[in-house]
Backbone as ProteinMPNN parsed JSONL, in Angstrom:
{"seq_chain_A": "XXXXXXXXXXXXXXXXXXXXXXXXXXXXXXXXXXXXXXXXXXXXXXXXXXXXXXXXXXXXXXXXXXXXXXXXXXXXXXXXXXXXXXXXXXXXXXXXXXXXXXXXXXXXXXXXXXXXX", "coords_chain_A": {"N_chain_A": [[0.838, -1.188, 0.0], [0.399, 2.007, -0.753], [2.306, 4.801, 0.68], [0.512, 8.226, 1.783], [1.679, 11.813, 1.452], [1.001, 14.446, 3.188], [-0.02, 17.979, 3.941], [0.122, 19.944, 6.69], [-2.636, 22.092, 7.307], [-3.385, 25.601, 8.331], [-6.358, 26.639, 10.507], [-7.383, 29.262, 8.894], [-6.456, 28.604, 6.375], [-3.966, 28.827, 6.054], [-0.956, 27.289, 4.818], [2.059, 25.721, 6.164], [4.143, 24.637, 5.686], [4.138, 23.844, 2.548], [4.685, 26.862, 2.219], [7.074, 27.169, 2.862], [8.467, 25.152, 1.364], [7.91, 26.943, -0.956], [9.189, 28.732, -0.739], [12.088, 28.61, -0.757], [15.084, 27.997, -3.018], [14.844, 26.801, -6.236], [16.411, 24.332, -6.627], [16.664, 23.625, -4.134], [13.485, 23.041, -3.741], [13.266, 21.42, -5.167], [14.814, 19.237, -4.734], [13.689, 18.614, -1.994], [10.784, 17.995, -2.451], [11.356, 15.579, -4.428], [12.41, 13.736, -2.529], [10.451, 13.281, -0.726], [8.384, 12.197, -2.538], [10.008, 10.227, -2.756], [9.638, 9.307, -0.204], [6.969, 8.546, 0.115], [6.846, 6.536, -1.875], [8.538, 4.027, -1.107], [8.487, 1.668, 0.577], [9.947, 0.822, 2.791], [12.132, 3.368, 3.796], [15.027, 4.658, 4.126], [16.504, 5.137, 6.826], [17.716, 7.161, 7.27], [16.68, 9.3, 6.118], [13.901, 9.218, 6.757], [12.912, 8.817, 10.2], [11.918, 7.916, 13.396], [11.645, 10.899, 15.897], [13.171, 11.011, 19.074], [11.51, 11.172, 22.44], [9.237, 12.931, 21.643], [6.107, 13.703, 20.889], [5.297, 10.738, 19.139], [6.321, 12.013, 16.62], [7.731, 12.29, 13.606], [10.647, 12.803, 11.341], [11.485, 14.111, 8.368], [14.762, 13.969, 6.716], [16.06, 16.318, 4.263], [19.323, 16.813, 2.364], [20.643, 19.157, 0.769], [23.3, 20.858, -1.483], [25.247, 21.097, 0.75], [23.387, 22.405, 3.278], [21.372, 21.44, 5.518], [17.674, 20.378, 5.874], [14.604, 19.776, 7.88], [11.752, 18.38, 8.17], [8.948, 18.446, 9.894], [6.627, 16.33, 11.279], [3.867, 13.606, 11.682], [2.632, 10.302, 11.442], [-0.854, 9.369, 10.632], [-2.651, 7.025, 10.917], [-1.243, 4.219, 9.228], [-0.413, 4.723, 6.84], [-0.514, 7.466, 5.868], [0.648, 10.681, 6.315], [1.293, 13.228, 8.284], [2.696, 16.3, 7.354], [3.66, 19.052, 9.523], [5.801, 21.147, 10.149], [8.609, 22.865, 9.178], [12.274, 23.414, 8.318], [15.124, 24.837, 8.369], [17.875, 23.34, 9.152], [20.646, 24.322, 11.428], [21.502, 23.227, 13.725], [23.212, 20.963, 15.881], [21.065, 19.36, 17.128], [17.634, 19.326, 17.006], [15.971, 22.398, 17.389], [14.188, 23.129, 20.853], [12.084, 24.842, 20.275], [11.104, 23.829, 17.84], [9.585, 22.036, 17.804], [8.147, 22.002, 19.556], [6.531, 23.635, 18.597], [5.697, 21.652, 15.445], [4.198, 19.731, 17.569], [2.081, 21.019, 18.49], [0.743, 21.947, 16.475], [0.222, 19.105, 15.52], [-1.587, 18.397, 17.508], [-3.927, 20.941, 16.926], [-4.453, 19.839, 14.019], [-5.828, 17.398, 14.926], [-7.935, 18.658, 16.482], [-8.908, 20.042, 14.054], [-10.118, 17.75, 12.718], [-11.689, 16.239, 14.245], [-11.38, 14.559, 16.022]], "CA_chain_A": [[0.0, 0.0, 0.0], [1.214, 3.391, -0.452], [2.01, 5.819, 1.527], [0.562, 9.513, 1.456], [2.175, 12.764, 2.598], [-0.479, 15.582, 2.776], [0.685, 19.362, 4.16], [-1.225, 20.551, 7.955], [-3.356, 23.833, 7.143], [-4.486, 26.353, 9.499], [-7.921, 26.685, 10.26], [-7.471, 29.943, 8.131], [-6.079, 28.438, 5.12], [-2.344, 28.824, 5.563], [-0.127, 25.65, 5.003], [3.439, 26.923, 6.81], [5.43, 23.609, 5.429], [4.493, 24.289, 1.395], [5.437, 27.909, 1.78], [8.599, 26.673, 2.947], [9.086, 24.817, 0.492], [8.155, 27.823, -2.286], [10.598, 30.053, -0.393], [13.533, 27.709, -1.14], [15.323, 27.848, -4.555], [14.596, 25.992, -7.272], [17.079, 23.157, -6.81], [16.31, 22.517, -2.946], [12.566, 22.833, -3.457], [12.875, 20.038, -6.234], [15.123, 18.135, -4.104], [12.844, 18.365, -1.01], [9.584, 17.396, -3.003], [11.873, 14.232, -4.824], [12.386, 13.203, -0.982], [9.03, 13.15, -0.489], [8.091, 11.91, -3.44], [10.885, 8.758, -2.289], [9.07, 8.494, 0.846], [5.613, 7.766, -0.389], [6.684, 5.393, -2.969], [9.049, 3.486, -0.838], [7.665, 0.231, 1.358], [10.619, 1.145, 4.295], [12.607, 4.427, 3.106], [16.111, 4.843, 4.756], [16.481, 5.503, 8.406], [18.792, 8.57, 7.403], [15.64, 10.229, 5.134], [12.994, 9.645, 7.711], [12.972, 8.812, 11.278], [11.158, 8.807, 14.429], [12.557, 11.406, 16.833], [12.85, 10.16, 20.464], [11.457, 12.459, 23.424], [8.462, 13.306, 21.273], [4.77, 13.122, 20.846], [5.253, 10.698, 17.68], [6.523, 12.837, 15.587], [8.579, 11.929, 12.48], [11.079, 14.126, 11.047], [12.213, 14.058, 7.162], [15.712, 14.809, 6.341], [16.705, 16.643, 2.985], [20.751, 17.554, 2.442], [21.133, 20.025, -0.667], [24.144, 22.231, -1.684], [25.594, 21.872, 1.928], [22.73, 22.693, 3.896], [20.293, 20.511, 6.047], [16.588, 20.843, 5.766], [14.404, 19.152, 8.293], [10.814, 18.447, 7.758], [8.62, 17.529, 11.03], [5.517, 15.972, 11.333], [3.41, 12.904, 12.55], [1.804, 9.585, 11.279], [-1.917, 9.552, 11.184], [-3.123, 5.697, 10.608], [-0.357, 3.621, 8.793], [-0.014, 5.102, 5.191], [-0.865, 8.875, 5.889], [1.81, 11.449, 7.007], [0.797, 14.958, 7.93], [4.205, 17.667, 7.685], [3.362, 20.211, 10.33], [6.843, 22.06, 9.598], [10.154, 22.866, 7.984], [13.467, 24.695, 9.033], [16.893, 24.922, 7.721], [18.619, 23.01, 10.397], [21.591, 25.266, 11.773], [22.287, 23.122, 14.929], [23.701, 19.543, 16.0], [19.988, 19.289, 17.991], [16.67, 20.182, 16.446], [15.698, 23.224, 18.238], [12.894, 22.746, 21.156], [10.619, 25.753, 19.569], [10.63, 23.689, 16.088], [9.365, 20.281, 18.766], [6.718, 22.085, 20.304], [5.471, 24.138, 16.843], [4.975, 20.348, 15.395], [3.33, 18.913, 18.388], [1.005, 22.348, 18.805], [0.333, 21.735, 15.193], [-0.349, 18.176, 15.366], [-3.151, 18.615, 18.158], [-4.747, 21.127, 16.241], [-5.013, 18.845, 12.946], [-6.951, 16.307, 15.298], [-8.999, 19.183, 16.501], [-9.814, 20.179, 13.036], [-10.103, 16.27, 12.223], [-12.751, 16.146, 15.443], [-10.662, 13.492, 16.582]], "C_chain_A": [[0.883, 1.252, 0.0], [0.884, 4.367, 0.296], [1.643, 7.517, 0.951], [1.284, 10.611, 2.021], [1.22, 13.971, 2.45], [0.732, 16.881, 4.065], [-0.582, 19.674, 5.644], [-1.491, 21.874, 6.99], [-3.778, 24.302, 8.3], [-6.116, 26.444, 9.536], [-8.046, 27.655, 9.427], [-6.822, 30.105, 7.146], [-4.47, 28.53, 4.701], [-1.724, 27.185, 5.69], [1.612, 26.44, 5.057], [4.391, 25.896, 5.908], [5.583, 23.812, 3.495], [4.951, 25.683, 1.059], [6.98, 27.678, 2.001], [9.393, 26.382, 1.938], [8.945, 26.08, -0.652], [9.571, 28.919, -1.844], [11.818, 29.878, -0.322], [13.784, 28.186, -2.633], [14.728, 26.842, -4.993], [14.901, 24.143, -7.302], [16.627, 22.412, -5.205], [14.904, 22.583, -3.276], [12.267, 21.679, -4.019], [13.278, 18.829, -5.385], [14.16, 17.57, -2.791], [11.154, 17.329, -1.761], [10.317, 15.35, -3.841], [11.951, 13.446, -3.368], [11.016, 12.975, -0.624], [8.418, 12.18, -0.999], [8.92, 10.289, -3.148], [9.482, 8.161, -1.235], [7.694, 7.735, 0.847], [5.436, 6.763, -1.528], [7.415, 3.93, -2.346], [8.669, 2.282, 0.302], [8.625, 1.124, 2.657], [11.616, 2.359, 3.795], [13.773, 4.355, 4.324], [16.284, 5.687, 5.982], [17.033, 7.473, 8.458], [17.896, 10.023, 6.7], [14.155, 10.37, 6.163], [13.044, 8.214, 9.126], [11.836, 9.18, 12.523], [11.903, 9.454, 15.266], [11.991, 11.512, 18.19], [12.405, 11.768, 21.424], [10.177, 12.855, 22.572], [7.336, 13.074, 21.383], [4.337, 12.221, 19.747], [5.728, 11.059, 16.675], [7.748, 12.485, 15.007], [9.474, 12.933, 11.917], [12.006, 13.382, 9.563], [13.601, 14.936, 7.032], [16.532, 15.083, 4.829], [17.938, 16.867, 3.425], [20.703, 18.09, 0.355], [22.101, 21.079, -0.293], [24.439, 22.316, 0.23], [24.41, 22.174, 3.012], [21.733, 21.223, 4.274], [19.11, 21.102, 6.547], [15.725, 19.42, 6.619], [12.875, 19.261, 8.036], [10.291, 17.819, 8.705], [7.307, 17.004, 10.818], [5.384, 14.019, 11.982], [2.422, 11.819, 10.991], [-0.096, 9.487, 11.44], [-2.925, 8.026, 10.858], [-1.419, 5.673, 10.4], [0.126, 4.284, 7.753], [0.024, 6.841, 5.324], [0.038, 9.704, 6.956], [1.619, 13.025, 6.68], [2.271, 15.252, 8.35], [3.391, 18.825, 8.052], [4.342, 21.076, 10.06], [7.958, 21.955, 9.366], [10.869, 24.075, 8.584], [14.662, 23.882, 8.128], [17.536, 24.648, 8.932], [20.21, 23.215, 10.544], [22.437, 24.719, 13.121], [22.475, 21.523, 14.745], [22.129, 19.264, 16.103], [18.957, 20.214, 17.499], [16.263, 20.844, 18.015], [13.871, 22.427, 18.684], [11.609, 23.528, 20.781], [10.337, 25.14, 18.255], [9.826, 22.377, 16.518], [7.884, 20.85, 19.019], [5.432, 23.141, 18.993], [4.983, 23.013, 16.175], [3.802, 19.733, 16.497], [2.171, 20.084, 18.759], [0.121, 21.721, 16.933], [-0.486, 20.312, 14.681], [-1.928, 18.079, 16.371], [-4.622, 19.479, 17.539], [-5.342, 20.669, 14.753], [-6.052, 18.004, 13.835], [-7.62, 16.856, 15.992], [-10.064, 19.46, 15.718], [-10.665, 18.739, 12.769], [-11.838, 16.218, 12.756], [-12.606, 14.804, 15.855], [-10.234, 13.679, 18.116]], "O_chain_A": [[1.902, 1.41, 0.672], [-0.226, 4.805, 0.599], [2.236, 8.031, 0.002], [1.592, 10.436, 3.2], [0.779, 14.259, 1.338], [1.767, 16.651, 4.691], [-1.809, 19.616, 5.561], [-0.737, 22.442, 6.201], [-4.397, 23.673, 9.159], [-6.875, 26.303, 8.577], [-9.005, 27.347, 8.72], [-6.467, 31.215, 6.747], [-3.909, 28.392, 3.614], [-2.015, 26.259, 6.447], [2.138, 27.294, 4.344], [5.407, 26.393, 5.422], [6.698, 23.913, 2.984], [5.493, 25.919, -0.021], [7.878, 28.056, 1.249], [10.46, 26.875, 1.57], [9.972, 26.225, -1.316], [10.464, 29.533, -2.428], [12.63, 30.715, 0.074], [12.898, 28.665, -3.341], [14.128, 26.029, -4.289], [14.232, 23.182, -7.68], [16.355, 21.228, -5.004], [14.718, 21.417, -2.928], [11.34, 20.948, -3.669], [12.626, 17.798, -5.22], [13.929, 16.376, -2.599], [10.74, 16.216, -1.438], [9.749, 14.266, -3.705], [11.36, 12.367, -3.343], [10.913, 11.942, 0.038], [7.899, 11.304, -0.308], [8.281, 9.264, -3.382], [8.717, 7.201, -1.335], [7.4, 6.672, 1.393], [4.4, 6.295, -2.001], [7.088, 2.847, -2.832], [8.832, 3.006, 1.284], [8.066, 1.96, 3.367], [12.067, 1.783, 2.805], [13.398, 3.999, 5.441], [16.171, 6.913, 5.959], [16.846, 8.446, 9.189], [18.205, 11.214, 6.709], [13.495, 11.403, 6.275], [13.178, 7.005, 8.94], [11.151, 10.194, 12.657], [12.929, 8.861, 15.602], [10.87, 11.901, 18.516], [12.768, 12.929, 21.232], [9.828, 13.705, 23.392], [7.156, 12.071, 22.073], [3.261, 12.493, 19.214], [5.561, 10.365, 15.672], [8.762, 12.358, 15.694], [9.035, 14.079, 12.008], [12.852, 12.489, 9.604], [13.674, 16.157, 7.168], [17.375, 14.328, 4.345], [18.082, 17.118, 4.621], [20.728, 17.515, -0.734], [22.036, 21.888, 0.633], [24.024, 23.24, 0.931], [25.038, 22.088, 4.068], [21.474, 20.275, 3.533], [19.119, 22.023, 7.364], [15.969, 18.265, 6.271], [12.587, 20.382, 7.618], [10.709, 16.672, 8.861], [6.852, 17.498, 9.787], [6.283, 13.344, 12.484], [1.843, 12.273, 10.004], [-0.511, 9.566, 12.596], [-4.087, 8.262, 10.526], [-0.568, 6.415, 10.893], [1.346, 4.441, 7.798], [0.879, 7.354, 4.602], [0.123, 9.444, 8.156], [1.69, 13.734, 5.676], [2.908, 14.741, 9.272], [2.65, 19.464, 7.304], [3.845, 22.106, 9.604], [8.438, 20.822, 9.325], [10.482, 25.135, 9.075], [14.867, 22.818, 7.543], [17.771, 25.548, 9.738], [20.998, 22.482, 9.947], [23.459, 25.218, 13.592], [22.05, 20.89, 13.778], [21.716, 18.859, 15.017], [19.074, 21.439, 17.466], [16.213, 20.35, 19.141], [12.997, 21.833, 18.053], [10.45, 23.125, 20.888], [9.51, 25.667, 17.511], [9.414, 21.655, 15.61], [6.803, 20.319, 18.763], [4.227, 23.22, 18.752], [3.754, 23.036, 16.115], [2.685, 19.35, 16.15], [1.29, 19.655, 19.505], [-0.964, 21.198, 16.679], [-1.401, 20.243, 13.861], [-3.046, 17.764, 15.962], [-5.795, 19.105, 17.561], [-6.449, 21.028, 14.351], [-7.195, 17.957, 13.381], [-8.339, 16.056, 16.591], [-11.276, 19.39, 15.924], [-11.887, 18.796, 12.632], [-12.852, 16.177, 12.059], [-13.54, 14.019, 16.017], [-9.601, 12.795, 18.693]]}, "name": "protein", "num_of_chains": 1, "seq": "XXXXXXXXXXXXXXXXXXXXXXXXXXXXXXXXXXXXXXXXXXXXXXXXXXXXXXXXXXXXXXXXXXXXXXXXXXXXXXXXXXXXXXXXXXXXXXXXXXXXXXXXXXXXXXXXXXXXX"}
């Protein structure tokens, strides 16, 4: 079965993780979406591309590398096949920052508010 990756929205129509991606160049936005594009085609996708990260509420975190830079992509499982991305940063440290931990997990509660889950 394949997997999906779908984008959180705000209740007022913003999605924070595809502007991300438009506000990248050209070459990482392609590479980020091909990563993606891996992960939903792939049965088990490489530990080093996505991951669960420990200490969390769940939450999964995709990792792009373009041109030198590391791009992290967070979000959460929602059944088996379905993977909401709550958000995206240009990761600058050894240790994803705890304001990019608790913006995902704020983000994931309100998807399963909207949900009415």
């Amino acid at each position: 079965m394949k997997r999906e990756i779908i984008f959180y929205t705000t209740e007022a129509g913003n999605c924070p993780v595809a502007k991300f991606i438009r506000d990248q160049g050209d070459k990482t936005a392609s590479k980020i979406t091909a990563t993606l594009e891996h992960i939903e085609e792939t049965k088990q996708p490489a530990h080093h591309i996505l991951q669960k990260m420990p200490g969390t509420d769940d939450l999964w975190e995709v990792r792009v590398k373009q041109s030198g830079n590391i791009f992290r992509l967070l979000g959460f499982f929602d059944g088996q096949q379905l993977i909401i991305l709550t958000s995206a940063f240009q990761k600058k440290t050894q240790k994803t920052p705890r304001q990019e931990i608790m913006t995902a997990e704020a983000r994931k509660a309100d998807y399963y508010k909207q949900k009415g889950t």
